[in-house]
LODONU-316646 format. One record per residue (C-alpha): x, y, z. Coordinates in steps of 0.02 Angstrom, whole numbers, padded with zeros to 5 digits. Layout:
// LODONU-316646
east,north,up
X,Y,Z
...
This chain:
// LODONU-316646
east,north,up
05338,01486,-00067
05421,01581,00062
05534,01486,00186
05491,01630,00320
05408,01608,00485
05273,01482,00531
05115,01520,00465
05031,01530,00635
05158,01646,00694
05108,01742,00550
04944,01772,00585
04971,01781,00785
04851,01622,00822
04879,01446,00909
04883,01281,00795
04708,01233,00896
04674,01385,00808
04458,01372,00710
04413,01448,00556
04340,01605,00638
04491,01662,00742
04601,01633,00611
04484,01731,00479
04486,01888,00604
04664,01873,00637
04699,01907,00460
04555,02026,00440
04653,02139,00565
04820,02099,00497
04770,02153,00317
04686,02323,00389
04833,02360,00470
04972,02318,00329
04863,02355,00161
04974,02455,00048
04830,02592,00044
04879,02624,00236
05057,02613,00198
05116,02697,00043
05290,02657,-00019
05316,02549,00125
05422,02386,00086
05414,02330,00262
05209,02331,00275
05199,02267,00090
05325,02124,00114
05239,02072,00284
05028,02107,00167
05114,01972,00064
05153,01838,00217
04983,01843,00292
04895,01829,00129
05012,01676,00093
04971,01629,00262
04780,01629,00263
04777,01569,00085
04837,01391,00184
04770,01388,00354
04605,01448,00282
04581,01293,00154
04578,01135,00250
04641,01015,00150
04796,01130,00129
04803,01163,00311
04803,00971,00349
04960,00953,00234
05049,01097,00295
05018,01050,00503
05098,00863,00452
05232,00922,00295
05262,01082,00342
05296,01212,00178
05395,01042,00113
05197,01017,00059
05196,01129,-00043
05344,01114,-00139
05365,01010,-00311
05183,01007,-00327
05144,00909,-00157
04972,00905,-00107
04936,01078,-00067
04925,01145,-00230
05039,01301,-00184
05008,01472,-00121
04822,01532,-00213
04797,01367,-00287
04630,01350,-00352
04541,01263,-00179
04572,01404,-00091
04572,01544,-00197
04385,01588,-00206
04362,01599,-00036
04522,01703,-00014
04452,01824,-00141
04280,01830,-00060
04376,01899,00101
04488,02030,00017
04319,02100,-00059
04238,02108,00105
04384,02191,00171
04433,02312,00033
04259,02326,-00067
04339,02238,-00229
04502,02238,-00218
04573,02067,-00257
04590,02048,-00441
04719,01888,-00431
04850,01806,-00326
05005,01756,-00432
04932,01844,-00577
04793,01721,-00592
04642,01772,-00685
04478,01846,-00648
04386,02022,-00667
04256,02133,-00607
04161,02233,-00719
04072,02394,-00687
03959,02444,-00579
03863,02556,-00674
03681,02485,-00651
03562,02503,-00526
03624,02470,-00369
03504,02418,-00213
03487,02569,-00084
03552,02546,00117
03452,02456,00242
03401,02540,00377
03354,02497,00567
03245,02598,00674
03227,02568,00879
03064,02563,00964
03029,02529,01148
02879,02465,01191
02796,02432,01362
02777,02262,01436
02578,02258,01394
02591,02328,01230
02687,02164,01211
02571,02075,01274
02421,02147,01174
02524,02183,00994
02506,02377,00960
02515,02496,00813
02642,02632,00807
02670,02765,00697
02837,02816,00648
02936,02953,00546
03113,02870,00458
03219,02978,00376
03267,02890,00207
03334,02936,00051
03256,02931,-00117
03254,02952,-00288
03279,03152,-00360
03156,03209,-00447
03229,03355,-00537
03345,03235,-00622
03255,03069,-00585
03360,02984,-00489
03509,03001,-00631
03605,03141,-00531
03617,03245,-00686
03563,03414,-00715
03378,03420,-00820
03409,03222,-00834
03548,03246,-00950
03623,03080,-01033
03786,03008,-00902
03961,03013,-01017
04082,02873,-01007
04215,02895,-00867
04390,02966,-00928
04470,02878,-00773
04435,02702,-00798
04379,02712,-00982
04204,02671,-00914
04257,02487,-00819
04218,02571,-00630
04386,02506,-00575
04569,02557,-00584
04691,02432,-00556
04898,02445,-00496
05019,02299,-00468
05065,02264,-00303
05224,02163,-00300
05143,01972,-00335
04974,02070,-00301
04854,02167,-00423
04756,02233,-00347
04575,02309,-00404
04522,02475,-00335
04336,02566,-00358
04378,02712,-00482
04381,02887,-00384
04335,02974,-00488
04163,02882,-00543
04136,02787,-00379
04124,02643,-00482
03991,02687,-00593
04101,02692,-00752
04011,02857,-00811
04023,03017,-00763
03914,03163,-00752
03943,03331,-00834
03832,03450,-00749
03785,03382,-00578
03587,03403,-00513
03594,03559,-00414
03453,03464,-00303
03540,03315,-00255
03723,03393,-00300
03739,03223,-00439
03699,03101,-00289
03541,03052,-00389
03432,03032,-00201
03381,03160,-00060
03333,03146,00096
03158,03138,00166
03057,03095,00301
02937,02947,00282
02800,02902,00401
02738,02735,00424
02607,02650,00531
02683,02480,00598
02586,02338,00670
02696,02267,00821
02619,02081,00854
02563,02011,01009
02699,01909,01101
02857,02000,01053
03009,01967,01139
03133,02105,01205
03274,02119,01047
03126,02057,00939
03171,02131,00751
03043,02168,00608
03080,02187,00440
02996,02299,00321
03022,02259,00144
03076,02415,00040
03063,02514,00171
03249,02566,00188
03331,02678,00056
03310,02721,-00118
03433,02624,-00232
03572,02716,-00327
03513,02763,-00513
03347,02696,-00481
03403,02540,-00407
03284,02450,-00298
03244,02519,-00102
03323,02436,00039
03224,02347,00189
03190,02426,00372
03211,02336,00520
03146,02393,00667
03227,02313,00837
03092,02326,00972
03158,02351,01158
03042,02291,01303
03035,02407,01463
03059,02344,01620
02893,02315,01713
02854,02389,01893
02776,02195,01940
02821,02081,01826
02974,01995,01751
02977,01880,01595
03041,01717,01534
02989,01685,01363
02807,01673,01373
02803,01653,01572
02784,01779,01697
02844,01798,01873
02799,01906,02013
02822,01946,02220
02688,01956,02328
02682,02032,02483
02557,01943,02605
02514,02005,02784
02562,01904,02943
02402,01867,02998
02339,01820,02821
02487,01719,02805
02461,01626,02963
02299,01586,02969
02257,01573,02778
02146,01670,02638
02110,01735,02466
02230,01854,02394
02192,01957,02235
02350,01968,02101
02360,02066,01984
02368,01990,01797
02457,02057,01636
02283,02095,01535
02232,02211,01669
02131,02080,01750
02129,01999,01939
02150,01841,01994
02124,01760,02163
02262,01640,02249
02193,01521,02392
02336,01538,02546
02341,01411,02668
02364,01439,02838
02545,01430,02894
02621,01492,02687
02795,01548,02722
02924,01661,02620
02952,01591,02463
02757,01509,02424
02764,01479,02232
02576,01482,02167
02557,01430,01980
02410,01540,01875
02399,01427,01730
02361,01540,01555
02408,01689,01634
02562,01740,01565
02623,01833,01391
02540,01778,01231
02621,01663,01125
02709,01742,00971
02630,01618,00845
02493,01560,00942
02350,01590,01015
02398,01504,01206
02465,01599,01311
02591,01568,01475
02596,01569,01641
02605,01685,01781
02706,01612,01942
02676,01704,02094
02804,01704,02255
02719,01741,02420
02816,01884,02521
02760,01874,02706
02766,02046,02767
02823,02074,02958
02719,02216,03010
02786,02380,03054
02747,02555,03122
02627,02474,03268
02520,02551,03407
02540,02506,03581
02380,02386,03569
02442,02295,03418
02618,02289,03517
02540,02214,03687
02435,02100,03595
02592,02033,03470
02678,02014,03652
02558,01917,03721
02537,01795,03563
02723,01764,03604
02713,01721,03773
02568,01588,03721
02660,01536,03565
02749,01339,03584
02884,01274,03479
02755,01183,03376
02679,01359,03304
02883,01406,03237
02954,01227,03192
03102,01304,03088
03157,01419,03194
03135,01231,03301
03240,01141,03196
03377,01290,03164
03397,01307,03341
03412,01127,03380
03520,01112,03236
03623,01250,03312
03640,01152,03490
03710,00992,03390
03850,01088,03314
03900,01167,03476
03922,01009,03554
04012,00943,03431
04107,01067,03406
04158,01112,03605
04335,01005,03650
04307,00943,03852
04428,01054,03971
04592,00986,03976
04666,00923,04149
């Protein structure tokens, strides 16, 4: 155990510190200061060292409990942390090195523990595919056809990446394990054999069709059912749809992630729907039917009553977007826009100006209230002259 620098100073994080920021922290640390991206460096290798010793403790509960109220005195004598890679933390700490470095944390104070070869079939990529869709295409479910480039097994060599399917030959490199390993200091550390790519065999005369990849590339098209009620961000997955799996391995999936347009009347809240109206001043005023227009291409009336104002919300119940898994469906909420006319003749100006001159208070009681509203805080507000 090191008697170096605190081990959240190490990794560049507070004490209130949770297990995610202190998992990315050292994700970024060990990027930066691997020994691949620092060759011969004693400086980056000492400092790879700290923040592994680091994480192995703040990582592990337990350990980080002891170490916030003992310190590294915890961990000394065989106190209750165990000691640097002890075994309650070590299995995570190796699951993050191979996420990071694709394999390559054989053991932490040479404790045990190998990979073997990965010279079987390996699953192929997944792959995602956008489509956009239109608001009522949403709303109805649609069928679209689509062309994915994917790979997929060779056939001149069947998917074995050697010329007339000739039989693979064991690796010279890595003597057929898919892995070459070097010590690192207190570290050994487990590398995927160049020369292979981890496959532990080797092939002689590469497939001048897939030059010894074992896949190509090809276009696939596909005719996908898009169900009624999908959201915007909405993702599909298509089993074995993605690519072909290395030496015959099994396909990856597709997912497709389906993007909503916006809509030139409506917006959407889940399975709601919401739209502006504009209604005319005289409708508005002295009350009607209005048509609106609905999502499955339909109409629906709305009752007005005389004297609606700016901001009129009028409920259409079962109106809205259909229901992902279900068959109701939402609603559509309609806000009433009264329009002030515009572009008038000099009849419809005369006649406006003598509706005003017969108009009372009682017709406009909010302009009413504003204005007598407005008096109050004048006179409140106004200080008596001073003598």
């Amino acid at each position: 155990m090191s008697a170096g620098r605190d081990y959240y100073e190490v990794l560049g994080v507070a004490r209130d510190a949770d297990a995610a920021t202190i998992k990315s922290s050292f994700r970024k640390l060990a990027m930066k200061l691997h020994p691949d991206q620092n060759p011969g460096c004693k400086v980056s290798e000492d400092k790879f060292k700290e923040i592994g010793e680091a994480y192995s403790v703040l990582s592990d509960p337990e350990k980080r409990a002891a170490y916030d109220r003992y310190g590294k005195a915890a961990f000394q004598g065989g106190g209750p942390g165990g000691g640097f890679g002890g075994a309650a933390g070590a299995g995570d700490f190796s699951d993050l090195f191979n996420e990071i470095f694709g394999g390559g944390f054989e053991e932490m104070f040479s404790r045990g523990g190998r990979a073997g070869p990965r010279n079987g079939p390996q699953r192929g990529n997944d792959l995602r595919y956008d489509v956009e869709i239109t608001l009522e295409q949403a709303f109805r479910g649609s069928e679209r056809e689509i062309v994915v480039p994917r790979a997929q097994a060779c056939e001149p060599c069947g998917g074995t990446g050697s010329e007339g399917k000739a039989p693979l030959e064991t690796c010279a490199t890595c003597q057929g394990a898919g892995q070459v390993r070097a010590s690192q200091g207190m570290f050994r550390i487990v590398r995927t054999c160049p020369a292979c790519h981890g496959r532990g065999q080797s092939i002689k005369t590469p497939c001048k069709s897939c030059g010894g990849r074992g896949l190509t590339q090809k276009e696939r098209t596909l005719s996908v059912k898009i169900p009624a009620g999908v959201e915007d961000g909405t993702r599909i997955r298509l089993a074995g749809e993605g690519d072909g799996g290395i030496r015959n391995g099994p396909p990856g999936d597709l997912y497709l992630f389906l993007s909503v347009k916006p809509h030139a009347l409506f917006e959407r809240d889940g399975a709601d729907l919401y739209c502006r109206a504009p209604a005319p001043m005289c409708k508005a005023a002295l009350g009607g039917e209005m048509e609106i227009p609905t999502i499955d291409g339909d109409r629906a009336k709305v009752t007005i009553p005389a004297g609606a104002q700016t901001g009129r919300r009028f409920r259409l119940k079962g109106k809205g977007m259909t229901h992902l898994r279900g068959k109701d469906r939402g609603d559509l909420h309609v806000e009433l826009l009264v329009e002030t006319p515009v572009n008038l003749t000099a009849k419809q100006k005369k006649l406006l100006e003598e509706f005003s001159k017969d108009c009372t208070e009682e017709a406009h009681p909010q302009s009413k209230g504003f204005f007598d509203s407005m008096k109050h805080f004048f006179e409140a507000n106004t200080e008596p002259p001073t003598r």
